[in-house]
PDB file of N, H, CA, C and O in Angstrom:
ATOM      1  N   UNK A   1     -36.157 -35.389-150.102  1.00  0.00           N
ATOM      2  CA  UNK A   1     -35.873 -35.835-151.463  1.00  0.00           C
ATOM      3  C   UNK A   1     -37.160 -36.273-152.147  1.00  0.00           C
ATOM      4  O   UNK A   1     -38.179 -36.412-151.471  1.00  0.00           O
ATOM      5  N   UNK A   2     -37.159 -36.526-153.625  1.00  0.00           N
ATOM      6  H   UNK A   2     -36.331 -36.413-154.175  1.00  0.00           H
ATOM      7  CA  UNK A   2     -38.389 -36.548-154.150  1.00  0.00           C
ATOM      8  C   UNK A   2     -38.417 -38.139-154.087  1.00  0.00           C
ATOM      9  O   UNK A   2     -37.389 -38.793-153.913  1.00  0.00           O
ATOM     10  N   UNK A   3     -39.385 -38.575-154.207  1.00  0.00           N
ATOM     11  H   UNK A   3     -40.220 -38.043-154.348  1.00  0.00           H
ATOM     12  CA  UNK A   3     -39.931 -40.268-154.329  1.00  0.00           C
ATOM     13  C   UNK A   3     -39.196 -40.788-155.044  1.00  0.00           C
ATOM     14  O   UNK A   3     -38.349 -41.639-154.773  1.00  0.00           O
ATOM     15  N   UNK A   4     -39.551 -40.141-156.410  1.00  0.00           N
ATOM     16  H   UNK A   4     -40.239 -39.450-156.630  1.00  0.00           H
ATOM     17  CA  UNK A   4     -38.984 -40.444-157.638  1.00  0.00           C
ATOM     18  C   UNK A   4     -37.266 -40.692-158.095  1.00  0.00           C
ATOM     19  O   UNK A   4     -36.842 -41.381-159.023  1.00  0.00           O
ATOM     20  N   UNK A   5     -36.720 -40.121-157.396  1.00  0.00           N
ATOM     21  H   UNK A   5     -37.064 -39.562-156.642  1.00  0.00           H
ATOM     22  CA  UNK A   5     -35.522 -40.099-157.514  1.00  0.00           C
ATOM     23  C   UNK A   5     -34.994 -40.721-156.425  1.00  0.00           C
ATOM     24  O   UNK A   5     -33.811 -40.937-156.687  1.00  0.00           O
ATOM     25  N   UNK A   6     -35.376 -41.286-154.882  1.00  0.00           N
ATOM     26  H   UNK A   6     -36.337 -41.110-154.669  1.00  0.00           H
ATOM     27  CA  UNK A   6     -35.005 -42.321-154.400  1.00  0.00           C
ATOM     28  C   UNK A   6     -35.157 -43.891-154.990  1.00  0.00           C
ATOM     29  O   UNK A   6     -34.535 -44.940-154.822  1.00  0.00           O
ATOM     30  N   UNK A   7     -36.203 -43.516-155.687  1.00  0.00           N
ATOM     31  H   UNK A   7     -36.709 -42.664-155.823  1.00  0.00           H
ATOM     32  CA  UNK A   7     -36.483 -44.786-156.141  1.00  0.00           C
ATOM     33  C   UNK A   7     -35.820 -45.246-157.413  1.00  0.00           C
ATOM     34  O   UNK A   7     -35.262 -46.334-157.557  1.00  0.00           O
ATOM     35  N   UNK A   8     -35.932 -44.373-158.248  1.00  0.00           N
ATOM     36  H   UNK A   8     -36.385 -43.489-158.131  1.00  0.00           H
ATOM     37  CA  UNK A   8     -34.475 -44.290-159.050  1.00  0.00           C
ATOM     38  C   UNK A   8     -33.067 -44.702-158.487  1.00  0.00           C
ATOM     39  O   UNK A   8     -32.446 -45.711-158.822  1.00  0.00           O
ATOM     40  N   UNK A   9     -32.647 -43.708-157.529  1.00  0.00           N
ATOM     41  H   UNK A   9     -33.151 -42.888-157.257  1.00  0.00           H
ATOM     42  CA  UNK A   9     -31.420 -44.378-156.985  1.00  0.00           C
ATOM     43  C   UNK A   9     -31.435 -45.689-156.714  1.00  0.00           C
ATOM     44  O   UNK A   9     -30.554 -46.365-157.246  1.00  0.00           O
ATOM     45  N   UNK A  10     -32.435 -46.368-155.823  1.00  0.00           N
ATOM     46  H   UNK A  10     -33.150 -45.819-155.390  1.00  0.00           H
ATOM     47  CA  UNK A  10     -32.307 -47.766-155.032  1.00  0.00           C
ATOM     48  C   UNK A  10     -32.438 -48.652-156.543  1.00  0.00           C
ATOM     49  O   UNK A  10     -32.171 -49.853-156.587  1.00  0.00           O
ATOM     50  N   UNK A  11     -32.828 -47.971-157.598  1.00  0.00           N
ATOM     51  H   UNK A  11     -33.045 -46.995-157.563  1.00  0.00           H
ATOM     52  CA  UNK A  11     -33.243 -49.468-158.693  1.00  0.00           C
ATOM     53  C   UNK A  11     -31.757 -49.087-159.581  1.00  0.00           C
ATOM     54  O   UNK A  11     -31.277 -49.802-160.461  1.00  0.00           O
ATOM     55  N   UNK A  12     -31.428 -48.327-159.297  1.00  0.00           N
ATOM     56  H   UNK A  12     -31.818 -47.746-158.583  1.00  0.00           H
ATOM     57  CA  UNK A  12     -29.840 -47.754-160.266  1.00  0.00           C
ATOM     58  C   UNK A  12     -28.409 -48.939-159.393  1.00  0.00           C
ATOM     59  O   UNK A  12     -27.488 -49.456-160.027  1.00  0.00           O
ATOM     60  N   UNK A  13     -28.636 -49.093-157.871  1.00  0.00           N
ATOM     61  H   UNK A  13     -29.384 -48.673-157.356  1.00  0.00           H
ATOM     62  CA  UNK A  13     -28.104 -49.295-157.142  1.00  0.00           C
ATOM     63  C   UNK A  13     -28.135 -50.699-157.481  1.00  0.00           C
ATOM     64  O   UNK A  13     -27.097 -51.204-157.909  1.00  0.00           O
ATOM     65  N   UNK A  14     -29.598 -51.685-157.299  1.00  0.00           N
ATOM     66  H   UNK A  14     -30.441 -51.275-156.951  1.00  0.00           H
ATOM     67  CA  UNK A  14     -29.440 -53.210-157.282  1.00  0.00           C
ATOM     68  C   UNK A  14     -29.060 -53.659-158.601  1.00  0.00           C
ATOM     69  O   UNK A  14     -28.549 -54.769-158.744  1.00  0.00           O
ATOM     70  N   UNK A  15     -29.342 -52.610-159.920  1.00  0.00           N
ATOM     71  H   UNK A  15     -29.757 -51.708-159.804  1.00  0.00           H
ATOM     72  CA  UNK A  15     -28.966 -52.797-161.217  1.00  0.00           C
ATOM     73  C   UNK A  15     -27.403 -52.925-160.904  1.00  0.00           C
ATOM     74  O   UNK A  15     -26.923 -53.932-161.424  1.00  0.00           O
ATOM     75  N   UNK A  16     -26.895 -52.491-160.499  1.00  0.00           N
ATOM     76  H   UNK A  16     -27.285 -51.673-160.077  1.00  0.00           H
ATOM     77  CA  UNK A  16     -24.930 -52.359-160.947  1.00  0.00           C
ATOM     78  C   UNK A  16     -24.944 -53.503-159.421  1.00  0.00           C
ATOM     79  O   UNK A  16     -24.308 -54.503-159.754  1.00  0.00           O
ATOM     80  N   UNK A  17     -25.187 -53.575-158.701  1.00  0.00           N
ATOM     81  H   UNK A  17     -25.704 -52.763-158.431  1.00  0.00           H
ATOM     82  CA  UNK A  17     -25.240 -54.922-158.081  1.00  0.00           C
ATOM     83  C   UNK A  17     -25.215 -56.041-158.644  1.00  0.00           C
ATOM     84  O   UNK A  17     -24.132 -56.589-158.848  1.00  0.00           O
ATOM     85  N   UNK A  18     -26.557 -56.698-159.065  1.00  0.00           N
ATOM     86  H   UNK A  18     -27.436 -56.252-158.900  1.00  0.00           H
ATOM     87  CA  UNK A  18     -26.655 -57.655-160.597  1.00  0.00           C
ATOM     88  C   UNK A  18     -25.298 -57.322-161.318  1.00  0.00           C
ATOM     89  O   UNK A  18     -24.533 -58.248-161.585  1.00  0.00           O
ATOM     90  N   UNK A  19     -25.073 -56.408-161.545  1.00  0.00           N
ATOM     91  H   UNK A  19     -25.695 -55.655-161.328  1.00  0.00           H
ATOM     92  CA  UNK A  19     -23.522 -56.515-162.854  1.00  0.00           C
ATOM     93  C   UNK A  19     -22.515 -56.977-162.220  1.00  0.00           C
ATOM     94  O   UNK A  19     -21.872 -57.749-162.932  1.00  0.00           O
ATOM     95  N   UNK A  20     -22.023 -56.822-161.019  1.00  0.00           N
ATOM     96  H   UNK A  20     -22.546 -56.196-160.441  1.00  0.00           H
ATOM     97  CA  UNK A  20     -20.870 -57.332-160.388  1.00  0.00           C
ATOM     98  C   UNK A  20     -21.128 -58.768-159.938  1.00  0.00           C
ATOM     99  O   UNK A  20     -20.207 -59.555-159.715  1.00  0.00           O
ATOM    100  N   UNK A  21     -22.767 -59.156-159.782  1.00  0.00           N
ATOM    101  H   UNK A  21     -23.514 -58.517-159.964  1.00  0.00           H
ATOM    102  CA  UNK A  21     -22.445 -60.522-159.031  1.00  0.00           C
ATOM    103  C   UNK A  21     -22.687 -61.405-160.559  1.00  0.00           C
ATOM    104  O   UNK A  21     -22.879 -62.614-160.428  1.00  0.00           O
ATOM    105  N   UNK A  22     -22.682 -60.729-162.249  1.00  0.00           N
ATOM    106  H   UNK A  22     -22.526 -59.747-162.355  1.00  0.00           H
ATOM    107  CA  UNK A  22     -23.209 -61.422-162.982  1.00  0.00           C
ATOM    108  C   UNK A  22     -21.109 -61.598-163.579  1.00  0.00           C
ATOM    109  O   UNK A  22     -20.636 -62.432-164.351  1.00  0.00           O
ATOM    110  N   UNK A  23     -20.558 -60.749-163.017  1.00  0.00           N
ATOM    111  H   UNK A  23     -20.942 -60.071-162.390  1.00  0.00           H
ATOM    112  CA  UNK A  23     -18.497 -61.014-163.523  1.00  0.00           C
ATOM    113  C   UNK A  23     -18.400 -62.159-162.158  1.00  0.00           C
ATOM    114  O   UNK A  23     -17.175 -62.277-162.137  1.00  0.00           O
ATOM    115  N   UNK A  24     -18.729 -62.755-161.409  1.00  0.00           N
ATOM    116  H   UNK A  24     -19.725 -62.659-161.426  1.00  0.00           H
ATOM    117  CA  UNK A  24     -18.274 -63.609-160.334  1.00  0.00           C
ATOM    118  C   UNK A  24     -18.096 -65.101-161.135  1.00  0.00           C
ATOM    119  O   UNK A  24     -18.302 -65.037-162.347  1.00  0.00           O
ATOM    120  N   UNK A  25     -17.818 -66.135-160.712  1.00  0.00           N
ATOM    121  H   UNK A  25     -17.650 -66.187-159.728  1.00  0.00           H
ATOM    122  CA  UNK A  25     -17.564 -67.315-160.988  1.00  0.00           C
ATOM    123  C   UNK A  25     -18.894 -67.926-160.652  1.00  0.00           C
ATOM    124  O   UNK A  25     -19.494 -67.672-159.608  1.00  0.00           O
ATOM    125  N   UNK A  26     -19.349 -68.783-161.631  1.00  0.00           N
ATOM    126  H   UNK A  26     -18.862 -68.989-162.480  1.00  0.00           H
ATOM    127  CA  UNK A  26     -20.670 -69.170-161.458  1.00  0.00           C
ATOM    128  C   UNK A  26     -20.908 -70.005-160.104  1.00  0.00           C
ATOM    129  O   UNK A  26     -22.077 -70.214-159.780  1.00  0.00           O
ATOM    130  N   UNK A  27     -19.887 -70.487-159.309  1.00  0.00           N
ATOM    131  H   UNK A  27     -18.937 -70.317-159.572  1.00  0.00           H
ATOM    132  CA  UNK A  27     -20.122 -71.276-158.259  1.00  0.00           C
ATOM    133  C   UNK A  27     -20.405 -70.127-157.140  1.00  0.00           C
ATOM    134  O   UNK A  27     -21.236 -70.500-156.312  1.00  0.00           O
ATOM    135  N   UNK A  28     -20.009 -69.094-156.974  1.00  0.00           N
ATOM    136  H   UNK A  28     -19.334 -68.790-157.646  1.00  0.00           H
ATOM    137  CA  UNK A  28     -20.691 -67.571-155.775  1.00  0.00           C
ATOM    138  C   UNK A  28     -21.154 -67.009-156.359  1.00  0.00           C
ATOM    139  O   UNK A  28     -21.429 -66.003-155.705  1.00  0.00           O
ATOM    140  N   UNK A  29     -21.761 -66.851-157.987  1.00  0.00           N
ATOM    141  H   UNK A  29     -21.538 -67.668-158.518  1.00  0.00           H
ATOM    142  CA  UNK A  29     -22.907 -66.227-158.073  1.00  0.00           C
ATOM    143  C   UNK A  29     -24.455 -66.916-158.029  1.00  0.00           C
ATOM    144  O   UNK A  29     -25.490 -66.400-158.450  1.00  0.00           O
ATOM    145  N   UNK A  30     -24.358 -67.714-157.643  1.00  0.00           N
ATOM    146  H   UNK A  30     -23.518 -68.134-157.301  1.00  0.00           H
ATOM    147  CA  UNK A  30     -25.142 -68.867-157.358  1.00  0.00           C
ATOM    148  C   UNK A  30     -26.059 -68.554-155.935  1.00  0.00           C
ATOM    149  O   UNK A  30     -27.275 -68.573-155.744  1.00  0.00           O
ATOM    150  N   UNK A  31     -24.834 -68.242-154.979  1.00  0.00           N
ATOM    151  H   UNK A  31     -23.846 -68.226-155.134  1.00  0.00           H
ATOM    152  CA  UNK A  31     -25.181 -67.894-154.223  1.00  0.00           C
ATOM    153  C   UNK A  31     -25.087 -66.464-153.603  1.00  0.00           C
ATOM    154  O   UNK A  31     -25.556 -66.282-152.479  1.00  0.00           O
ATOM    155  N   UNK A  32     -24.535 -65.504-154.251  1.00  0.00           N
ATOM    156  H   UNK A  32     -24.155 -65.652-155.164  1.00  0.00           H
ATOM    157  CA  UNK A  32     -24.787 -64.179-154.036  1.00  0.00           C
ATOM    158  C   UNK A  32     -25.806 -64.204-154.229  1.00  0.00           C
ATOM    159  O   UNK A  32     -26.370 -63.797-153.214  1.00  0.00           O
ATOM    160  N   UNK A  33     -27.087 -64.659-155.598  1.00  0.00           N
ATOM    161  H   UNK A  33     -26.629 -64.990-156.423  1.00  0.00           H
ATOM    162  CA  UNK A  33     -27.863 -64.400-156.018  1.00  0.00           C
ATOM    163  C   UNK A  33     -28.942 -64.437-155.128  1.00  0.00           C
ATOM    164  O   UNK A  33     -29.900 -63.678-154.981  1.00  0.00           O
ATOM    165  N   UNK A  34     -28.501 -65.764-154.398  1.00  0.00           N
ATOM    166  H   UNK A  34     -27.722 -66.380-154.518  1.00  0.00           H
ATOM    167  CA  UNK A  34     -29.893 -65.958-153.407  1.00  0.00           C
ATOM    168  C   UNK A  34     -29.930 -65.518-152.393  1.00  0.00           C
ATOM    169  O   UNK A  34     -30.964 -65.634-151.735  1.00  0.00           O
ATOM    170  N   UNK A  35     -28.369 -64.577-151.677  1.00  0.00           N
ATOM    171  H   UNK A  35     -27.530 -64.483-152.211  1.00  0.00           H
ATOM    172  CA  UNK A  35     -28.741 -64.197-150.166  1.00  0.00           C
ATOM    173  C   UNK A  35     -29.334 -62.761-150.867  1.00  0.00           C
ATOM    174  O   UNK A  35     -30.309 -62.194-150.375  1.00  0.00           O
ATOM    175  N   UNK A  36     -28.654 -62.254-152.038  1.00  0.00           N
ATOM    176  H   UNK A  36     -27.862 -62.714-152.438  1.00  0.00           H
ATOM    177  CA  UNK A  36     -29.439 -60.749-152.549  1.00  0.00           C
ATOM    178  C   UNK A  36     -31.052 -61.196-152.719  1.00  0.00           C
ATOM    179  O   UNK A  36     -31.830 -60.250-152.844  1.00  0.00           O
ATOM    180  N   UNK A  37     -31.703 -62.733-152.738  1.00  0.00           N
ATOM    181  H   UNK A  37     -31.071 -63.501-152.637  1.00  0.00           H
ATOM    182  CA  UNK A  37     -32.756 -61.946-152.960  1.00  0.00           C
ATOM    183  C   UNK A  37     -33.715 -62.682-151.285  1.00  0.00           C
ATOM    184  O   UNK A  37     -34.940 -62.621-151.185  1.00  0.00           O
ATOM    185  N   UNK A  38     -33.115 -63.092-150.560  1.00  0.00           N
ATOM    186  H   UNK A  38     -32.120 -63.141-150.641  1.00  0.00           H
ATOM    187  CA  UNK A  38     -33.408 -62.622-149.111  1.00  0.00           C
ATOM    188  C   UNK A  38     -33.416 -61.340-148.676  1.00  0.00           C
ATOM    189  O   UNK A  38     -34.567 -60.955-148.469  1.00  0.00           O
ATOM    190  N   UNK A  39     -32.652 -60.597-148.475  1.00  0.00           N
ATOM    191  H   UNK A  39     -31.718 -60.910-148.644  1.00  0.00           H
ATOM    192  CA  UNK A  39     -31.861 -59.395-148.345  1.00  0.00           C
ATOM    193  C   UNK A  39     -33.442 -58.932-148.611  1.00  0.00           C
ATOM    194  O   UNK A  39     -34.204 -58.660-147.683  1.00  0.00           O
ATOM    195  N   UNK A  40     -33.861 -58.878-150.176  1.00  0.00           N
ATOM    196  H   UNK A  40     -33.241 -59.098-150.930  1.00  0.00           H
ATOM    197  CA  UNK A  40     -34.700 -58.214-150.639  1.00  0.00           C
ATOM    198  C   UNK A  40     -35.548 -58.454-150.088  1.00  0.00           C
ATOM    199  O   UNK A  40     -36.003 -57.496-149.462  1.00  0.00           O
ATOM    200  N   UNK A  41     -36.210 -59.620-149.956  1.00  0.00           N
ATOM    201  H   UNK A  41     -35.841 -60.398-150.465  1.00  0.00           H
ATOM    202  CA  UNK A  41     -37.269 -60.332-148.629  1.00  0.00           C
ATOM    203  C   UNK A  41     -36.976 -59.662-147.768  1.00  0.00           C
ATOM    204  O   UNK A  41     -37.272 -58.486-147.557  1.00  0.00           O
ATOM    205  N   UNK A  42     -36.298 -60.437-147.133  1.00  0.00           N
ATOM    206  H   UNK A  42     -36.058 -61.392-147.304  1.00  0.00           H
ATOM    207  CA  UNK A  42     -36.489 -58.997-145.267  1.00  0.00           C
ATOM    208  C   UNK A  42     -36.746 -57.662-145.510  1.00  0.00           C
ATOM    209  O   UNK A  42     -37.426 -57.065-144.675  1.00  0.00           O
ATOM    210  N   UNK A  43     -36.395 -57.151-146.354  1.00  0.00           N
ATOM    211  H   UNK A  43     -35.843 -57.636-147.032  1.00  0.00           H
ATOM    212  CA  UNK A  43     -36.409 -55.319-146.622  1.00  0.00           C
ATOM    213  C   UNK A  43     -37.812 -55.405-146.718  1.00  0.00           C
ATOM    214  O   UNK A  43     -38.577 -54.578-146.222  1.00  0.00           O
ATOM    215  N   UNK A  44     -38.169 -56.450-147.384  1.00  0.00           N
ATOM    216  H   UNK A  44     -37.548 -57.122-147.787  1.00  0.00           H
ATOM    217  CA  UNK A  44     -39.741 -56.145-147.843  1.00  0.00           C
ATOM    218  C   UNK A  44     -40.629 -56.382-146.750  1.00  0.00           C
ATOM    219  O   UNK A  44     -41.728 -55.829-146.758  1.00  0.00           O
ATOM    220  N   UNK A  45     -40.342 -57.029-145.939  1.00  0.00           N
ATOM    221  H   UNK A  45     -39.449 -57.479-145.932  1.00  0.00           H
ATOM    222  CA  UNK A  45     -41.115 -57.691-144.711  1.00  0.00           C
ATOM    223  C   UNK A  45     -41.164 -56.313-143.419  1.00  0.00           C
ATOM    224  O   UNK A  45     -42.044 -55.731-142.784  1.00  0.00           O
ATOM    225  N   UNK A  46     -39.895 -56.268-143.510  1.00  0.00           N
ATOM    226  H   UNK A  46     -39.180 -56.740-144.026  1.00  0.00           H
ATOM    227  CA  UNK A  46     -39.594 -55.342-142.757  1.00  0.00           C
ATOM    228  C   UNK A  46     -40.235 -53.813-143.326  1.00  0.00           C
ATOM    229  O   UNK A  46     -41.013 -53.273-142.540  1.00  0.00           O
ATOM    230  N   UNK A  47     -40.036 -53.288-144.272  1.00  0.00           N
ATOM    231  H   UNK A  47     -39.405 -53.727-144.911  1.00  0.00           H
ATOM    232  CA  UNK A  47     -40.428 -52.211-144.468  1.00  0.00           C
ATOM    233  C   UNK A  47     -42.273 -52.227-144.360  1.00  0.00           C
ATOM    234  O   UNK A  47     -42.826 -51.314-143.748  1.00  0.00           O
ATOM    235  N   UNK A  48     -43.072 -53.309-144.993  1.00  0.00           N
ATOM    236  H   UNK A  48     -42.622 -54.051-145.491  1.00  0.00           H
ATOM    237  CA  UNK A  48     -44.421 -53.524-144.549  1.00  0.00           C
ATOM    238  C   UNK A  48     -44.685 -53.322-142.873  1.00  0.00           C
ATOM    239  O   UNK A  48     -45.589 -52.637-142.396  1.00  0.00           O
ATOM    240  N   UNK A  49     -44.020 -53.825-142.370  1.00  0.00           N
ATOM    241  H   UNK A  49     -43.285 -54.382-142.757  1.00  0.00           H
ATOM    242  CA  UNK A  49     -44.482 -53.975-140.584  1.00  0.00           C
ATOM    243  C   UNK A  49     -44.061 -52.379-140.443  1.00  0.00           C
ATOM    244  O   UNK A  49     -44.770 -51.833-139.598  1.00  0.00           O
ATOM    245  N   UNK A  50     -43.224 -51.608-140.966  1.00  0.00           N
ATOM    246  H   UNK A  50     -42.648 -52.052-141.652  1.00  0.00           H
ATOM    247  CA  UNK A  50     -42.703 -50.482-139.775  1.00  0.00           C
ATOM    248  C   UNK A  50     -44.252 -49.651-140.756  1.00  0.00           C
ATOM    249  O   UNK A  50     -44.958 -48.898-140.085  1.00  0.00           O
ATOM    250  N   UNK A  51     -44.525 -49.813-141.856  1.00  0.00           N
ATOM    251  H   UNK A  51     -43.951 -50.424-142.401  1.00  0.00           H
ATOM    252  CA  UNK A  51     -45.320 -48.809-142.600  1.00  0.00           C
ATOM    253  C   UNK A  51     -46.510 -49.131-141.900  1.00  0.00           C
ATOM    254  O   UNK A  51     -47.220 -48.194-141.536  1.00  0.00           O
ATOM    255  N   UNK A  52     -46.985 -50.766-141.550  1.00  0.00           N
ATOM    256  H   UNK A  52     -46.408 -51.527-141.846  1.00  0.00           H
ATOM    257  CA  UNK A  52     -48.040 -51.119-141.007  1.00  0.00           C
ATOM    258  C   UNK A  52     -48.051 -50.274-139.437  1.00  0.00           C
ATOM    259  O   UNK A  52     -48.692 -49.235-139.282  1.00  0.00           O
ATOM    260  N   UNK A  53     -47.387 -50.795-138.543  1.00  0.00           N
ATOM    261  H   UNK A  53     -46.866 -51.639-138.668  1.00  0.00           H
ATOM    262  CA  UNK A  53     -47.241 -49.489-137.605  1.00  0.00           C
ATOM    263  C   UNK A  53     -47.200 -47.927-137.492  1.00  0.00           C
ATOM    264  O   UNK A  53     -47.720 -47.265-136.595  1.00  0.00           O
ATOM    265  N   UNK A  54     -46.497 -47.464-138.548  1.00  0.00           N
ATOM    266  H   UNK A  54     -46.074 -48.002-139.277  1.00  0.00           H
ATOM    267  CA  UNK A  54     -46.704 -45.956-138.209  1.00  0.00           C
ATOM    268  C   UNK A  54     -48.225 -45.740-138.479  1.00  0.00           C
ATOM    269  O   UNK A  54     -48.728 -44.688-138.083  1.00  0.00           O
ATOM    270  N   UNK A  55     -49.061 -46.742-139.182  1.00  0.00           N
ATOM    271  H   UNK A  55     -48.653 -47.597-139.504  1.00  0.00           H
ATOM    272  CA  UNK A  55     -50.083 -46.317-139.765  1.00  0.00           C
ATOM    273  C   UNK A  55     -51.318 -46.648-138.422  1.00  0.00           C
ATOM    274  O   UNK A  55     -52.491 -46.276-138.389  1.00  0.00           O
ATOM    275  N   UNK A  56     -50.523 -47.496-137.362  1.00  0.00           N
ATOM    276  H   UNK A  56     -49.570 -47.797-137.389  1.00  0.00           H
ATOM    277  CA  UNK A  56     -51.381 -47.343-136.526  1.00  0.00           C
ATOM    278  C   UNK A  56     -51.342 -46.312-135.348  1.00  0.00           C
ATOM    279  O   UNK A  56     -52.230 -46.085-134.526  1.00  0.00           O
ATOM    280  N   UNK A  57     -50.400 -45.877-135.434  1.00  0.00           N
ATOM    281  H   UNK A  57     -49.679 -46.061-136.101  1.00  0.00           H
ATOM    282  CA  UNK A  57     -49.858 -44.902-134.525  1.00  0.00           C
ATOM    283  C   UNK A  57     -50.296 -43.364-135.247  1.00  0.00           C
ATOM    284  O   UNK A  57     -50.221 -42.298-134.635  1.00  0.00           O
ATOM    285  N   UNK A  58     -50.630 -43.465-136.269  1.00  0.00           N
ATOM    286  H   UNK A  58     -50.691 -44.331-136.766  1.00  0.00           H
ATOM    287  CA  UNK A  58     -51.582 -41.933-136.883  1.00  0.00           C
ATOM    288  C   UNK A  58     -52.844 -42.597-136.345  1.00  0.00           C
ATOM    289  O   UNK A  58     -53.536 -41.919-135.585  1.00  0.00           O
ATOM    290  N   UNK A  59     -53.213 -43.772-136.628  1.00  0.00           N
ATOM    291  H   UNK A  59     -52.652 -44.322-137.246  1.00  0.00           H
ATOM    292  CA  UNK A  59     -54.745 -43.815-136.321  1.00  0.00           C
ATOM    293  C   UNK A  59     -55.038 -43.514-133.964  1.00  0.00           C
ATOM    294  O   UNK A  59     -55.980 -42.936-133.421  1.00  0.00           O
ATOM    295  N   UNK A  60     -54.117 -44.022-133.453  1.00  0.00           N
ATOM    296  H   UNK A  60     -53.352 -44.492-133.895  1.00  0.00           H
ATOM    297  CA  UNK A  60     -54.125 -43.700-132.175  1.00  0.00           C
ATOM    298  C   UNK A  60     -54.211 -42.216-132.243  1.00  0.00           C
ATOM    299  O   UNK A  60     -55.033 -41.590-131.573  1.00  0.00           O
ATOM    300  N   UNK A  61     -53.344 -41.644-133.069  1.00  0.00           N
ATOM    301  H   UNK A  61     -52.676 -42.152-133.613  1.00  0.00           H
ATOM    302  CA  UNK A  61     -52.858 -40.040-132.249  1.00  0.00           C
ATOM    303  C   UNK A  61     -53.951 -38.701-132.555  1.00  0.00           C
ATOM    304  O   UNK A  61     -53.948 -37.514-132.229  1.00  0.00           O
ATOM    305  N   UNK A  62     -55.061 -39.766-133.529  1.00  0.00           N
ATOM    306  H   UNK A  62     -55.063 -40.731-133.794  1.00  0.00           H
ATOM    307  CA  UNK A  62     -56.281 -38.728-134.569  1.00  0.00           C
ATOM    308  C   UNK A  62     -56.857 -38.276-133.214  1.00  0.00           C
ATOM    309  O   UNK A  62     -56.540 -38.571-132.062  1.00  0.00           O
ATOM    310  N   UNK A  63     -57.807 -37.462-133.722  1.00  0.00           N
ATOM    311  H   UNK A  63     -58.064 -37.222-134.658  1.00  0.00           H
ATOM    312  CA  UNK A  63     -58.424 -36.657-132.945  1.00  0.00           C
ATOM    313  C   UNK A  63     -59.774 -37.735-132.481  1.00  0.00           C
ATOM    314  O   UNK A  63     -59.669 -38.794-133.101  1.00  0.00           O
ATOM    315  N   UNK A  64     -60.569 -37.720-131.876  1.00  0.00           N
ATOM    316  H   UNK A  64     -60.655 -36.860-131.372  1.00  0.00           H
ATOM    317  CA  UNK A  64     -61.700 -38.810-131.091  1.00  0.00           C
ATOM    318  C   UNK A  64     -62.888 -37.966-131.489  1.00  0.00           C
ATOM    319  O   UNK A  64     -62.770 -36.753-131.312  1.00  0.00           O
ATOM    320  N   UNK A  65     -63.792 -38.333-131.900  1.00  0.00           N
ATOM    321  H   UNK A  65     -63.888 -39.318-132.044  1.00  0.00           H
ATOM    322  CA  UNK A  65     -65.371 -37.927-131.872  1.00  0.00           C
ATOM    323  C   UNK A  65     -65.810 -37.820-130.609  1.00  0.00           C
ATOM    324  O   UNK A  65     -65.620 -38.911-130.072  1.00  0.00           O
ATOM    325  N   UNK A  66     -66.470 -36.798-129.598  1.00  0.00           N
ATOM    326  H   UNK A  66     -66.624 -35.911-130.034  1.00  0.00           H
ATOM    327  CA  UNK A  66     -66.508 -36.874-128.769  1.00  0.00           C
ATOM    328  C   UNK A  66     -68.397 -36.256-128.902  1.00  0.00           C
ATOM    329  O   UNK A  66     -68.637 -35.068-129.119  1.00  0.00           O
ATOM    330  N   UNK A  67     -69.468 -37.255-128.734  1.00  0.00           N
ATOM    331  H   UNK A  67     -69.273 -38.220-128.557  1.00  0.00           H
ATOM    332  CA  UNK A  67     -70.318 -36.553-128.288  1.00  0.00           C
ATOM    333  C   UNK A  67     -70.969 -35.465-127.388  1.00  0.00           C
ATOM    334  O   UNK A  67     -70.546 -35.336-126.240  1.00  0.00           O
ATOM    335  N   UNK A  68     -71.989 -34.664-127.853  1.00  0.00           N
ATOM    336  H   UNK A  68     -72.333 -34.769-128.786  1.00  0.00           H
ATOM    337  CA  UNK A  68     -72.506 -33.747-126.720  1.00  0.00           C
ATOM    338  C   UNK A  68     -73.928 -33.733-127.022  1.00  0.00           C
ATOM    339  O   UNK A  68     -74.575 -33.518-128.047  1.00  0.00           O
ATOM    340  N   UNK A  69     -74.219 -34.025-125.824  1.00  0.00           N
ATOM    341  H   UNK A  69     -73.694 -34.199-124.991  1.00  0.00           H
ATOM    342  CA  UNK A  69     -75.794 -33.599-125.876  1.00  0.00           C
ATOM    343  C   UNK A  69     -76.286 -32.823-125.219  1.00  0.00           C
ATOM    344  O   UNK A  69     -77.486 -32.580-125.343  1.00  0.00           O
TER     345      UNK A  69
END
């Protein structure tokens, strides 16, 4: 799929999210609000570490400079 249009989807997705937790009763949207923006935290934490890893696991799998003299 293209970038662009996942990323579209996921911001189309938390948008109509926000709309349903903005019809709730102000006493659980209070707190919908704040486990949605944990939720968003961990995703973010989480998605950094797995990107931080694959990125070390290309740097292991490169090819080695190997002198000759």
């Amino acid at each position: 799929m293209n970038d662009t249009l996942i990323k579209d989807i996921v911001t189309l997705k938390l948008k109509i999210a926000d709309s349903f937790t903005e019809m709730l009763p102000r006493e659980l949207r209070e707190n919908v609000k704040q486990h949605q923006k944990v939720v968003i935290q961990v995703l973010n934490e989480v998605t950094q570490e797995y990107l931080a890893d694959h990125a070390q696991d290309k740097k292991e799998n490169a090819l080695k400079k190997v002198s000759i003299e």
